[in-house]
SENUBA-870201 format. One record per atom (N, C-alpha, C, O): residue in three letters; x, y, z. Coordinates in pm, whole numbers, padded with zeros to 5 digits, always signed. Atoms other than C-alpha are relative to their C-alpha. Layout:
<atoms>
AlaXYZ
...
</atoms>
This chain:
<atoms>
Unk+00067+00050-00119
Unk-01378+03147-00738
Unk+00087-00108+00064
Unk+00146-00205+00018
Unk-00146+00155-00102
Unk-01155+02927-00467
Unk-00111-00176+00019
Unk-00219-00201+00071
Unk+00078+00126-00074
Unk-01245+02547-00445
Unk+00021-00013+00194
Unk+00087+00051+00276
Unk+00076+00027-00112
Unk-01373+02415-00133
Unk+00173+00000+00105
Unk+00183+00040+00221
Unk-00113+00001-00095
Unk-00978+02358-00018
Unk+00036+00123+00019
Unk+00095+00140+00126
Unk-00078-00152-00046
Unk-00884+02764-00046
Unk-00095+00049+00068
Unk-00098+00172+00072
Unk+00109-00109-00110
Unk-01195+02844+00208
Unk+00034+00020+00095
Unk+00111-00071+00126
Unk+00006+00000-00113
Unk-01180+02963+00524
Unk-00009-00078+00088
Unk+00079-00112+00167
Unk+00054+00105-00060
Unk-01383+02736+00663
Unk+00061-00133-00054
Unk+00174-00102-00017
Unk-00070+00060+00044
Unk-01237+02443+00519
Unk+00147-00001+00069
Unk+00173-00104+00130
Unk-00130-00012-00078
Unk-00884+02531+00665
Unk-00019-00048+00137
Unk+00044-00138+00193
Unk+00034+00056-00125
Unk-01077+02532+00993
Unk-00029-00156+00041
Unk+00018-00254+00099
Unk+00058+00235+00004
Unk-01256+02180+00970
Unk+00153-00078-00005
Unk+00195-00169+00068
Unk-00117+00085-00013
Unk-00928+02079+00879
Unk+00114-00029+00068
Unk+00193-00123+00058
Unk-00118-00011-00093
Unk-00703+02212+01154
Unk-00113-00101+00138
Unk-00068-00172+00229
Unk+00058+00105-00129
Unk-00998+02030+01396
Unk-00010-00094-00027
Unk-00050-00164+00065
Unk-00001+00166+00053
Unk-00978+01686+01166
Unk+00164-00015+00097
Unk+00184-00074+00203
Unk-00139+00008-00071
Unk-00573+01747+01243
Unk+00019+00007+00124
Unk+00113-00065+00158
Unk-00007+00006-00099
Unk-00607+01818+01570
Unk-00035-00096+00132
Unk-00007-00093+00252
Unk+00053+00076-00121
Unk-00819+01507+01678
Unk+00103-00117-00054
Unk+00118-00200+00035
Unk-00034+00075+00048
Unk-00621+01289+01482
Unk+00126+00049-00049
Unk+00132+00134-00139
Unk-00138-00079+00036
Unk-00237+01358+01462
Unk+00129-00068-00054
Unk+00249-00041-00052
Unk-00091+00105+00006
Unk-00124+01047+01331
Unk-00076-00059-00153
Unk-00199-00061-00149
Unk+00061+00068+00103
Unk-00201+00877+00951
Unk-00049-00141+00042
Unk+00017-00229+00097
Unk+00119+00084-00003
Unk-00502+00647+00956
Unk+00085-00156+00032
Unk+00097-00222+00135
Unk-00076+00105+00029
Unk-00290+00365+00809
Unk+00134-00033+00060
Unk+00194-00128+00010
Unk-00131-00075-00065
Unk+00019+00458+01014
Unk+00019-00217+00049
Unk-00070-00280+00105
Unk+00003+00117-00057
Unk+00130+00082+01088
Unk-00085-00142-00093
Unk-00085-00265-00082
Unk+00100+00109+00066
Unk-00099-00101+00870
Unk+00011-00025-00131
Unk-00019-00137-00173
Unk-00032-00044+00145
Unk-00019-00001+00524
Unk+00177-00015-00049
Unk+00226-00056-00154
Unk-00187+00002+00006
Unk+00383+00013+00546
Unk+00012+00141+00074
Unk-00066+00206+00142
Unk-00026-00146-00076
Unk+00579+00322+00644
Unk-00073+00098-00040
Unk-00125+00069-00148
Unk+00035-00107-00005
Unk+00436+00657+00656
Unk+00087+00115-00027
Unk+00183+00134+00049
Unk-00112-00091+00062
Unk+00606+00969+00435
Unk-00139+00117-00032
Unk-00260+00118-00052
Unk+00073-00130+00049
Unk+00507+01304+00366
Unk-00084+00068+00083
Unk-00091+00026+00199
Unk+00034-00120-00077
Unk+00299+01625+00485
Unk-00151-00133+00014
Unk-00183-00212-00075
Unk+00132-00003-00035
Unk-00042+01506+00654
Unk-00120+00063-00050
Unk-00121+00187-00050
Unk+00099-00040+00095
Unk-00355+01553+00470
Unk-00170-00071+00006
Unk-00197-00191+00003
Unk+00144+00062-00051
Unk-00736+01502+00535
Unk-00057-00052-00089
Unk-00074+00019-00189
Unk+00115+00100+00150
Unk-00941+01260+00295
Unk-00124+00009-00026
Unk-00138-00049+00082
Unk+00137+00010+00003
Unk-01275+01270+00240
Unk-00016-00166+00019
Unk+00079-00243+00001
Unk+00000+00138-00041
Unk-01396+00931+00330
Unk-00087-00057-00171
Unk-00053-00146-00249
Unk+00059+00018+00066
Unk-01665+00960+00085
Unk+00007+00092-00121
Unk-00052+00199-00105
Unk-00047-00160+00010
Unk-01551+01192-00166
Unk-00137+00061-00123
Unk-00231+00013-00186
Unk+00086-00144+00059
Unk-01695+01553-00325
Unk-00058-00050-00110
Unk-00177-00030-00133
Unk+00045-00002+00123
Unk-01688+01407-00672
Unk-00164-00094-00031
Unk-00245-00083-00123
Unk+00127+00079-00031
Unk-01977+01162-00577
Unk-00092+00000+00077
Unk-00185-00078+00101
Unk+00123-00081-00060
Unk-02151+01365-00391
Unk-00023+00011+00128
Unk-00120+00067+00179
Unk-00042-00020-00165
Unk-02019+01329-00028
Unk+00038+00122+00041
Unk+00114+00196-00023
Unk+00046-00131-00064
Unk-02089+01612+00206
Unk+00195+00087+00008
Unk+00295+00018+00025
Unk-00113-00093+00029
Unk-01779+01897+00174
Unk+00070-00005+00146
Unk+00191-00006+00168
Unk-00074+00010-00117
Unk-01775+01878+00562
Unk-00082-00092+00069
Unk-00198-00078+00107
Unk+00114+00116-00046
Unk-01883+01560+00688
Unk+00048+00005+00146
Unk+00137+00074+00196
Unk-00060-00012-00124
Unk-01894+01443+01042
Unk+00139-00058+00055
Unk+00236-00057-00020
Unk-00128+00039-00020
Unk-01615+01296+01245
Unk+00033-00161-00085
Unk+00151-00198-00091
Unk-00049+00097+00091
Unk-01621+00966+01019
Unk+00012+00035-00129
Unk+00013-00041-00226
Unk+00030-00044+00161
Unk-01634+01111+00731
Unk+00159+00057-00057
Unk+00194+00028-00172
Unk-00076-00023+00055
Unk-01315+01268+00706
Unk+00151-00119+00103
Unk+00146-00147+00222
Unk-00109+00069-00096
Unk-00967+01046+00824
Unk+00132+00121-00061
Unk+00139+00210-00146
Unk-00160-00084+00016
Unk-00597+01197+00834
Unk+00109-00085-00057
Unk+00177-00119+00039
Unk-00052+00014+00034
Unk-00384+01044+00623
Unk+00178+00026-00073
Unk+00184+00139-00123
Unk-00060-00115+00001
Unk+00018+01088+00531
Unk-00014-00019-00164
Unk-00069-00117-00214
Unk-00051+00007+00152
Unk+00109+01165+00142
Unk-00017-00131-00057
Unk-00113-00160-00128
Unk-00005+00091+00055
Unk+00214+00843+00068
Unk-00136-00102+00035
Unk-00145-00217-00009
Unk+00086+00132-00060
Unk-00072+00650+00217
Unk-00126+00074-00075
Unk-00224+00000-00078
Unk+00114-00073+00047
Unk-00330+00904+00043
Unk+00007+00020-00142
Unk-00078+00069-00217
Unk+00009+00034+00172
Unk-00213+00842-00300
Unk-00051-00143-00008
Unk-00151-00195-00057
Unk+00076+00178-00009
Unk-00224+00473-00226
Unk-00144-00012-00037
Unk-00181-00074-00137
Unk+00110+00014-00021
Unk-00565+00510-00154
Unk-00086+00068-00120
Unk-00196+00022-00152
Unk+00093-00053+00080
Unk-00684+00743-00418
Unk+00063-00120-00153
Unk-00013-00108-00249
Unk-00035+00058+00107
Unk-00495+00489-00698
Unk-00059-00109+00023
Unk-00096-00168-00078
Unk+00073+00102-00006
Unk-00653+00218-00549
Unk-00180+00001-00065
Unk-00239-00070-00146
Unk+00117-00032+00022
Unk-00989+00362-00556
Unk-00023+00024-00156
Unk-00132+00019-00212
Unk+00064-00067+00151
Unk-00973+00475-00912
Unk+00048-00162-00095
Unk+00026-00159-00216
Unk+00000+00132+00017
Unk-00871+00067-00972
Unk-00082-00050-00011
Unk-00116-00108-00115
Unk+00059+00079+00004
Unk-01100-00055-00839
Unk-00154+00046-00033
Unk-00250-00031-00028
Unk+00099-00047+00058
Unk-01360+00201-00971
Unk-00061-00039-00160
Unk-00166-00018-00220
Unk-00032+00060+00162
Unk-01281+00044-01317
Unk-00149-00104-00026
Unk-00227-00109-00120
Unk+00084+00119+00016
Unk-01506-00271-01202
Unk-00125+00045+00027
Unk-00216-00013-00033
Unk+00121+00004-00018
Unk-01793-00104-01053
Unk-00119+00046-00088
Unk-00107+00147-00157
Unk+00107-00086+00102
Unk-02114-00033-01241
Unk-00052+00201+00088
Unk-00072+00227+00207
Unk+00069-00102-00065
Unk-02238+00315-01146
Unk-00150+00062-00060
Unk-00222+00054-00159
Unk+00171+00064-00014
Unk-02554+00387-01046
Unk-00061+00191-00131
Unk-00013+00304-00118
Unk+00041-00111+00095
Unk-02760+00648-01368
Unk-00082+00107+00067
Unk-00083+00221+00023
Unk+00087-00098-00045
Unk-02995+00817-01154
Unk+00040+00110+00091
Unk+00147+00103+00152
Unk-00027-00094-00096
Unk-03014+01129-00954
Unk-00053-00033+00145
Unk-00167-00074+00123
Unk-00018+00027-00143
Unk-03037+01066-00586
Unk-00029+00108+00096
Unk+00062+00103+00179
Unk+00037-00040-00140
Unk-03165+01287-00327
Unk+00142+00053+00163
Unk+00156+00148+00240
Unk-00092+00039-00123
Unk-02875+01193-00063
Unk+00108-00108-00087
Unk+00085-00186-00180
Unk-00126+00085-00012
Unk-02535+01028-00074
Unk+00012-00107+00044
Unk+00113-00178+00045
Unk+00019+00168-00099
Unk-02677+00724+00122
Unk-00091-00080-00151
Unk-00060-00191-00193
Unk+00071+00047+00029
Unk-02935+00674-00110
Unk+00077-00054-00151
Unk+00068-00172-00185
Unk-00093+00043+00082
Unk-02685+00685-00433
Unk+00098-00146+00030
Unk+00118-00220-00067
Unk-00068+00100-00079
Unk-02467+00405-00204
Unk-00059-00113-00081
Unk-00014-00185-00170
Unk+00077+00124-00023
Unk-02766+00180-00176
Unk-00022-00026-00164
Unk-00019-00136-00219
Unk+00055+00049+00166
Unk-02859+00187-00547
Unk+00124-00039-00062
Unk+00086-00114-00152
Unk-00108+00034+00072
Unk-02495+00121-00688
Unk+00041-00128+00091
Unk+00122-00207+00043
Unk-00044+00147-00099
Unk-02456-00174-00384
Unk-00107-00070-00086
Unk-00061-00145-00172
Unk+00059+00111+00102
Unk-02771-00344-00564
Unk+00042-00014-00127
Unk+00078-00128-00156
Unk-00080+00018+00095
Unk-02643-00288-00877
Unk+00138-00102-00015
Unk+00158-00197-00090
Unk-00147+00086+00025
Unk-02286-00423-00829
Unk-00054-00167+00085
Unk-00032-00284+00054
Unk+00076+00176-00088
Unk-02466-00726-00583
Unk-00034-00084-00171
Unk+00022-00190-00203
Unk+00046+00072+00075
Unk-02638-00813-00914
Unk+00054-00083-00128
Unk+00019-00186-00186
Unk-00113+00030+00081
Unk-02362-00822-01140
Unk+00079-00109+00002
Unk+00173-00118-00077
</atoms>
């Protein structure tokens, strides 16, 4: 069975993320910019953020600026508590791991 990146659809969403946005996110802000262009999830799959979210949801990032970001994230995932329950929505998971880490 293909993950969500070998779909059809998926290719599409991603040639219209690339198409509104043709430049990495960080392009200027981060240092230089290297490598092929690549769409992020803002919020990602493994935590339960939508596969095709709307236009904030996904940014365009290049290579180097999209490892950055995923090594950071898995850094600074180290500190947070995460939240035990099942959740409904992706907002509602948010709000319960923001009180959580608030309380900490």
């Amino acid at each position: 069975m293909p993950t969500l990146y070998e779909t059809k659809p998926w290719r599409e969403h991603r040639a219209r993320v690339l198409a509104r946005d043709s430049e990495c996110y960080l392009a200027g802000v981060a240092g230089e910019c290297r490598g092929a262009l690549h769409v992020h999830h803002v919020d990602p799959l493994s935590e339960g953020g939508p596969a095709f979210p709307d236009d904030v949801g996904l940014v365009v990032l290049c290579a180097r600026h999209h490892t950055l970001v995923h090594d950071w994230r898995q850094r600074k995932e180290k500190t947070w508590k995460r939240c035990p329950h099942h959740h409904r929505t992706h907002e509602a998971r948010q709000q319960c791991e923001a009180r959580l880490n608030k309380a900490a």
